[in-house]
N, CA, C and O of each residue as an XYZ file, in Angstrom:
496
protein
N      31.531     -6.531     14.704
C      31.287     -5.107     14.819
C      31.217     -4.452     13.434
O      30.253     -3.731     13.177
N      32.293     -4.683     12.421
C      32.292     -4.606     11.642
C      30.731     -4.458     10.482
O      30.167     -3.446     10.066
N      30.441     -5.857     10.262
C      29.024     -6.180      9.967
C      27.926     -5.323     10.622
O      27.154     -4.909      9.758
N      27.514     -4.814     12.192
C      26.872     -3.988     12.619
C      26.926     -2.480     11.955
O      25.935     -1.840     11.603
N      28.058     -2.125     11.876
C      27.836     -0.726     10.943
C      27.562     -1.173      9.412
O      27.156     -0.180      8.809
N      27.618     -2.046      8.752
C      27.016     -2.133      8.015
C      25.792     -2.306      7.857
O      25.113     -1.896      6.915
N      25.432     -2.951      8.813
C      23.688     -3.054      8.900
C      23.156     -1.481      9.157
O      22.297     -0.934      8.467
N      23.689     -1.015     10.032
C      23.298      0.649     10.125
C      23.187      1.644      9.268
O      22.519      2.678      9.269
N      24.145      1.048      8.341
C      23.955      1.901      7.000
C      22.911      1.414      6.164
O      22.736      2.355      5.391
N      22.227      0.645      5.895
C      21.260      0.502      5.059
C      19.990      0.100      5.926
O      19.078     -0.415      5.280
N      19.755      0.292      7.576
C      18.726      0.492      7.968
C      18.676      1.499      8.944
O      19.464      1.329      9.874
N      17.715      2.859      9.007
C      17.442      3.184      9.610
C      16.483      4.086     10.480
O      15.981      5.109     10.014
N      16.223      3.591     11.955
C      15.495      3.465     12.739
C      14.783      2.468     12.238
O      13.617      2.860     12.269
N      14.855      0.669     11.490
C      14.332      0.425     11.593
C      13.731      0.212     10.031
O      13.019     -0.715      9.646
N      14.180      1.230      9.337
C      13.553      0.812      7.925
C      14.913      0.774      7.019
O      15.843      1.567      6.872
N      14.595     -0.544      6.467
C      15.543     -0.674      5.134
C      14.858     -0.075      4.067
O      13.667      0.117      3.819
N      16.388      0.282      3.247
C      15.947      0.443      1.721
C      15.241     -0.491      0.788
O      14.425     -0.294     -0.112
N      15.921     -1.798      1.378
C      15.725     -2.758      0.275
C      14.226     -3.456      0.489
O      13.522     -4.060     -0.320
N      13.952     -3.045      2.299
C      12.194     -3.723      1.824
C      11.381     -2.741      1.543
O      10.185     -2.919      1.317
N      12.091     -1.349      1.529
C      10.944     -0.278      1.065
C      10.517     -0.321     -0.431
O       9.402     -0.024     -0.859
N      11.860     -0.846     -1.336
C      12.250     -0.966     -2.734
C      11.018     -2.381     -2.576
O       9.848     -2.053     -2.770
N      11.227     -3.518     -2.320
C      10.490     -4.570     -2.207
C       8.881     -4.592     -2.181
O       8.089     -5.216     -2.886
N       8.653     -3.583     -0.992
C       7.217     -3.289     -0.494
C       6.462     -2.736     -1.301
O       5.308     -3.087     -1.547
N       7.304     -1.435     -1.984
C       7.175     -0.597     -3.430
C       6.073     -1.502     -4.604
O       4.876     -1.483     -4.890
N       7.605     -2.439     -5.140
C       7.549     -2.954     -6.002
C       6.255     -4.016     -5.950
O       5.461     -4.063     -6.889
N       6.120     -4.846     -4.791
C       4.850     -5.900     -4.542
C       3.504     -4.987     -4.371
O       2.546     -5.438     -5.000
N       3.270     -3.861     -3.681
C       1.990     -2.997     -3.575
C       2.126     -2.464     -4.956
O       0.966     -2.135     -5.205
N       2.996     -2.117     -6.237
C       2.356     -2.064     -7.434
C       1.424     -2.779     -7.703
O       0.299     -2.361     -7.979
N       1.870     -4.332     -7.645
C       1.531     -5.355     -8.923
C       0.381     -5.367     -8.042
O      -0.530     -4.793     -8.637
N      -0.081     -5.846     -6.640
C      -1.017     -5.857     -5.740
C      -2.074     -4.742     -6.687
O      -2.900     -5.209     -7.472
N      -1.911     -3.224     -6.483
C      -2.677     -2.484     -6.684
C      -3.116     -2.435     -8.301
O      -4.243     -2.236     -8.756
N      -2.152     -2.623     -8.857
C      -2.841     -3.251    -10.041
C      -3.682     -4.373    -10.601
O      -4.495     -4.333    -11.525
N      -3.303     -5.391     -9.834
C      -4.147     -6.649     -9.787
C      -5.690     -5.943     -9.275
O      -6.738     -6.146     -9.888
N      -5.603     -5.267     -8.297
C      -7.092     -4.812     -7.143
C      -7.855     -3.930     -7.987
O      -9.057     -3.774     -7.769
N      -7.129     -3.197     -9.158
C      -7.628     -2.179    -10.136
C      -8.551     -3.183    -10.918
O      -9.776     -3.061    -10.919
N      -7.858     -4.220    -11.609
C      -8.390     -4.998    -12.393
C      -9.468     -5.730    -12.203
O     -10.093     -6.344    -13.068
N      -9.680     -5.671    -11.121
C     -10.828     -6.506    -10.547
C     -11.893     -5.815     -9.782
O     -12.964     -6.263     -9.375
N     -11.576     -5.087     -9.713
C     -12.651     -4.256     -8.939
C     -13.689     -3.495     -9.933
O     -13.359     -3.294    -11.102
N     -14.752     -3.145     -9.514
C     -15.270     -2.364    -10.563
C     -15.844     -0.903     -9.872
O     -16.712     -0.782     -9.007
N     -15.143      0.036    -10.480
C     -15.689      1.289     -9.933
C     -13.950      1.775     -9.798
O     -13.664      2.859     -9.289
N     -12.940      0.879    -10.290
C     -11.375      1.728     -9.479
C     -10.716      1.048    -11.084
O     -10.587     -0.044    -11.636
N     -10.405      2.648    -11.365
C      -9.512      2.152    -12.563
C      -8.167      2.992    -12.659
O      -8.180      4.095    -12.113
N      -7.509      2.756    -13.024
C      -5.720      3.166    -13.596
C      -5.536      3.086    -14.715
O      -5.614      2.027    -15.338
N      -5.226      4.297    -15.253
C      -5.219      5.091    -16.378
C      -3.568      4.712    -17.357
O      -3.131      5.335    -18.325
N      -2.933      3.432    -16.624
C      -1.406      3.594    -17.186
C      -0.765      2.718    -16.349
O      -1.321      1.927    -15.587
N       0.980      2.943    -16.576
C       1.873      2.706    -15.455
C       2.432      3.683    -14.747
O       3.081      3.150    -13.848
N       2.526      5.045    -14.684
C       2.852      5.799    -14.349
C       1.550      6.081    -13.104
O       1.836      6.101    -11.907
N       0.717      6.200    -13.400
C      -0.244      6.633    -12.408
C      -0.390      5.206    -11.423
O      -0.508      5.329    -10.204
N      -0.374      4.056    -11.983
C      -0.048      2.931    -10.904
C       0.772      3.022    -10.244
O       0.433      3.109     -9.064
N       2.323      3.062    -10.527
C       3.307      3.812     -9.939
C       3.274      4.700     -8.207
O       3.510      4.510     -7.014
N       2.721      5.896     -9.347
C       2.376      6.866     -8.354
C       1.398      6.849     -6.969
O       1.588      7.239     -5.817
N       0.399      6.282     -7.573
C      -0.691      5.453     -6.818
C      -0.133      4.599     -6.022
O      -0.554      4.633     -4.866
N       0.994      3.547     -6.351
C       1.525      2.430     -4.974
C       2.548      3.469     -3.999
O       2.952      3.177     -2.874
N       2.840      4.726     -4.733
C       4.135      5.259     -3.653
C       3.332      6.099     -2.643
O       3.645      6.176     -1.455
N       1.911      6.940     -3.385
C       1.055      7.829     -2.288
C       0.459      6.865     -1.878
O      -0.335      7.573     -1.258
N      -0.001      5.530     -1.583
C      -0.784      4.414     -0.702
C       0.124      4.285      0.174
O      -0.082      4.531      1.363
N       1.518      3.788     -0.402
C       2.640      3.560      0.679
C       2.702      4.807      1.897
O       2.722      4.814      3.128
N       2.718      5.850      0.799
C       3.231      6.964      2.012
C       2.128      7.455      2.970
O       2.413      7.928      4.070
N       0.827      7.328      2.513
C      -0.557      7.721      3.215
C      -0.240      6.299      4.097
O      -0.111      6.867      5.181
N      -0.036      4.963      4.398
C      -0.379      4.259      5.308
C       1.052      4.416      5.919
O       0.991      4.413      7.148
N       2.028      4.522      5.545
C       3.097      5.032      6.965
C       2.532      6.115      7.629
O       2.530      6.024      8.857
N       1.964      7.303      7.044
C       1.764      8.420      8.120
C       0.665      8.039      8.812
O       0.726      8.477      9.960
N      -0.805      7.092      8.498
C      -1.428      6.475      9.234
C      -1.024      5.958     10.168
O      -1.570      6.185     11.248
N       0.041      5.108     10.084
C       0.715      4.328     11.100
C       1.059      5.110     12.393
O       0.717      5.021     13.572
N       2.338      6.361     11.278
C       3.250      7.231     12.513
C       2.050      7.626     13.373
O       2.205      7.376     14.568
N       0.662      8.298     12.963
C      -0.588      8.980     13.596
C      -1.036      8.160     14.610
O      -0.937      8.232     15.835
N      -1.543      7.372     13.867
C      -2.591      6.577     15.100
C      -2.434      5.180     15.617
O      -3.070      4.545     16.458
N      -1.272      4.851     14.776
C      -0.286      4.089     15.268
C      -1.288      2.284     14.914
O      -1.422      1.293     15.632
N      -1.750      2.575     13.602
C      -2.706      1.264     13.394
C      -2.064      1.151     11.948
O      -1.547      2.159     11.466
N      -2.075      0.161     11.357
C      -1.750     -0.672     10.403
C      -2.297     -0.641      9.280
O      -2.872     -1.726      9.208
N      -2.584      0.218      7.855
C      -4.137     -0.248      7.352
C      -4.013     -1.247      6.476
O      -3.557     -1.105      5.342
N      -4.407     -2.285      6.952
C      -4.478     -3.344      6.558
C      -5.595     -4.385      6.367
O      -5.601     -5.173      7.312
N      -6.459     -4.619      5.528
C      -7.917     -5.220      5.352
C      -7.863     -5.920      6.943
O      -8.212     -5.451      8.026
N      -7.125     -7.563      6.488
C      -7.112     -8.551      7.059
C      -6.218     -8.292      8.400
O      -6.702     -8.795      9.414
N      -5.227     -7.725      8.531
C      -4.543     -7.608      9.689
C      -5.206     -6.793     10.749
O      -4.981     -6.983     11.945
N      -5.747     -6.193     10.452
C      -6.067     -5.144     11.601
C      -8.303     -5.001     11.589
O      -9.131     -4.159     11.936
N      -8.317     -5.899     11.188
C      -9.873     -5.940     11.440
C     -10.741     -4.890     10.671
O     -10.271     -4.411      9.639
N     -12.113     -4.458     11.156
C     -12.649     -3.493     10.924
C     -12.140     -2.235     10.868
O     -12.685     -1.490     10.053
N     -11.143     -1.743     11.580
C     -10.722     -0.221     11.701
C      -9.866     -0.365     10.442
O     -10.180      0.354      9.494
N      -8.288     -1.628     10.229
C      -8.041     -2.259      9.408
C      -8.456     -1.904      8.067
O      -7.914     -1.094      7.314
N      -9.641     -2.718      7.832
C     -10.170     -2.379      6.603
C     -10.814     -0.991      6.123
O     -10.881     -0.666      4.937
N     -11.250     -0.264      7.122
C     -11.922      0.867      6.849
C     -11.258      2.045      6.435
O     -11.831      2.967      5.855
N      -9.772      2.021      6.795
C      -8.655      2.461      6.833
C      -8.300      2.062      5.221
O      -8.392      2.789      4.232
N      -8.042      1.224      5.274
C      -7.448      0.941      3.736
C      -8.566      1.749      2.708
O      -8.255      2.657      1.937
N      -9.336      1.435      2.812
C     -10.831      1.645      2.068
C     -10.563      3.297      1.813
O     -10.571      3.806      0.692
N     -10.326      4.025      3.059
C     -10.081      5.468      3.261
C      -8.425      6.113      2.074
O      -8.320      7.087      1.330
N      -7.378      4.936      2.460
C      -6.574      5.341      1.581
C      -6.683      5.364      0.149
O      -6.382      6.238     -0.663
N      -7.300      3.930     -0.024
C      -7.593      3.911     -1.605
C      -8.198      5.204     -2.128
O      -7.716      6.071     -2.856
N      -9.242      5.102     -1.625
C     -10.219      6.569     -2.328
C      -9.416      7.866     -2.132
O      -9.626      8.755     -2.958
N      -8.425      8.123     -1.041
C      -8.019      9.427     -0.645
C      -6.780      9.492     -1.575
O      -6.195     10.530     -1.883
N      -6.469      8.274     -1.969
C      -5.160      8.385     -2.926
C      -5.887      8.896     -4.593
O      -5.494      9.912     -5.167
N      -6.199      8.633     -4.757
C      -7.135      9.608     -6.575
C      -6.872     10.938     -5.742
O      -6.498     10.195     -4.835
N      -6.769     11.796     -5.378
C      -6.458     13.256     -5.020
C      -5.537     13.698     -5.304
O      -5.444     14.921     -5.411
N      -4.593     12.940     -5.515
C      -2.630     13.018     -5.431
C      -2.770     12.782     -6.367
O      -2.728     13.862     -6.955
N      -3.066     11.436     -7.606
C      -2.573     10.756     -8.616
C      -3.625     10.802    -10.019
O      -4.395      9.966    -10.492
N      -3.342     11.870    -10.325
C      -3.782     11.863    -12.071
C      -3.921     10.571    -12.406
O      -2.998      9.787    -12.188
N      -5.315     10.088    -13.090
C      -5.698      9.144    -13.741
C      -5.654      7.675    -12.889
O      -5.393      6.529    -13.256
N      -6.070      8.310    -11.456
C      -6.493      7.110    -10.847
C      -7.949      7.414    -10.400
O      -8.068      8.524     -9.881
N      -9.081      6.675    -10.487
C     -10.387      7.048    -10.321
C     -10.843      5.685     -9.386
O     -10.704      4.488     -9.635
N     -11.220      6.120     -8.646
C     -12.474      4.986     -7.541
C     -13.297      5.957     -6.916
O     -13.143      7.140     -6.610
N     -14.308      5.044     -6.800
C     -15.638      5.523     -6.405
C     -15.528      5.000     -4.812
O     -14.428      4.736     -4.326
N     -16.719      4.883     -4.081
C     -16.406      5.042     -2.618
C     -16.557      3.051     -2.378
O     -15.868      2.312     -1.675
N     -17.627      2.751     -3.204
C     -17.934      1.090     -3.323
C     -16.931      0.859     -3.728
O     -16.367      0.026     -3.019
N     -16.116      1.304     -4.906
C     -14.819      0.960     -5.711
C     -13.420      0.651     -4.856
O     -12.586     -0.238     -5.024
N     -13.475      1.571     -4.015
C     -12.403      1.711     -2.581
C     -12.896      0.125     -1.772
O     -12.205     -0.893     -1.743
N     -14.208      0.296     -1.194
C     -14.485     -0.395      0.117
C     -14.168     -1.999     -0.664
O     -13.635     -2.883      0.007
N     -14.528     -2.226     -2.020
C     -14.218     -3.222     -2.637
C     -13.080     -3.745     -2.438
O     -12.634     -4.700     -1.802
N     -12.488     -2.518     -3.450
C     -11.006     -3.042     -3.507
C      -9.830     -2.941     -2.017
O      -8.646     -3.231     -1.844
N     -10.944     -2.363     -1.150
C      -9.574     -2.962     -0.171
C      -9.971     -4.498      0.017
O      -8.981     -5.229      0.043
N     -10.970     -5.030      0.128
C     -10.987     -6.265      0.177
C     -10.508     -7.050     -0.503
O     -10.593     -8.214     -0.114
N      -9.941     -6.832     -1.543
C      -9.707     -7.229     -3.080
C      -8.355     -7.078     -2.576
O      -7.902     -8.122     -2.108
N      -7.711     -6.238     -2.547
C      -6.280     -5.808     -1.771
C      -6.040     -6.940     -1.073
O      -5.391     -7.914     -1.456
N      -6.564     -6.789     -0.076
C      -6.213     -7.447      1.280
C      -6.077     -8.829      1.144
O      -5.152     -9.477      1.636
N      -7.147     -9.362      0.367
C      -6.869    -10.952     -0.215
C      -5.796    -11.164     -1.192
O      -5.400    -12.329     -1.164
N      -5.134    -10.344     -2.137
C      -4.092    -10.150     -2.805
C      -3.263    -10.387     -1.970
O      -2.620    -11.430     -2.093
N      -3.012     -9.542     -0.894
C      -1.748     -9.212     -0.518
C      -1.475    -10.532      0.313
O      -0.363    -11.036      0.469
N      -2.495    -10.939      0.748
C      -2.386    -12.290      1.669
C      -1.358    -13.657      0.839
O      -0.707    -14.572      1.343
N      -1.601    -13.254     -0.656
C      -1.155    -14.033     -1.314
C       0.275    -13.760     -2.033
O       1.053    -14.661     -2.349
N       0.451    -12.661     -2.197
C       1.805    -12.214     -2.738
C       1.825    -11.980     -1.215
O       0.898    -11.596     -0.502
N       3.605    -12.426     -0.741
C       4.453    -11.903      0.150
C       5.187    -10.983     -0.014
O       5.532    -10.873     -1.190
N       5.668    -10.115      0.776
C       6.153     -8.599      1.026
C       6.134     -8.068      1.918
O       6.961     -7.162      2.021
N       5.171     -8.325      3.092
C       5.497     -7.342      4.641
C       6.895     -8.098      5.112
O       8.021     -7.614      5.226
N       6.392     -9.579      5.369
C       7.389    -10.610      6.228
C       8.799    -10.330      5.520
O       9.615    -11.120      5.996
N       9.205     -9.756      4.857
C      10.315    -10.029      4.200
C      11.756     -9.194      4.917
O      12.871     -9.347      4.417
């Protein structure tokens, strides 16, 4: 019983701190890797990468809470990818010195999505 309130304290409804800290930290290096390779999506720094992995994070939870889909290239198919594609580009609005173009987005979620397949971080 003991152990149960401890688990309660560092998750709740469901979300821990420590894979939000985790998820954080892996969709940086991810979104930086997807910057680097893409052409048409660039990041101006670490601070605007930063900023850029916490408004992606927070634009695809409220995607989620909304319409209750995943945006995720590879996980979730066409809607999936189109979705991601939508955050990338909609995230430069929020984040000084992040720039993609609309090819630059549709790219790099693909670019993303094969990243992420490879660094682990959801399962965790």
């Amino acid at each position: 019983m003991e152990n149960q309130q401890y688990e309660n304290t560092q998750q709740v409804g469901g979300f821990s701190i420590a894979h939000f800290i985790i998820r954080f930290i892996v969709g940086a290096v991810i979104l930086g890797i997807t910057a680097a390779l893409t052409p048409g999506f660039t990041i101006e720094g670490i601070w605007p990468l930063l900023l850029g992995a916490l408004v992606l994070a927070i634009l695809d939870y409220v995607v989620l809470r909304i319409l209750g889909v995943n945006a995720t290239p590879f996980g979730r198919g066409l809607t999936g990818f189109i979705l991601a594609a939508v955050i990338i580009y909609v995230t430069q609005f929020f984040v000084e010195g992040y720039n993609v173009t609309i090819w630059g987005a549709l790219i790099g979620a693909l670019i993303y999505g094969l990243v992420d397949l490879i660094i682990p971080g959801r399962a965790m």
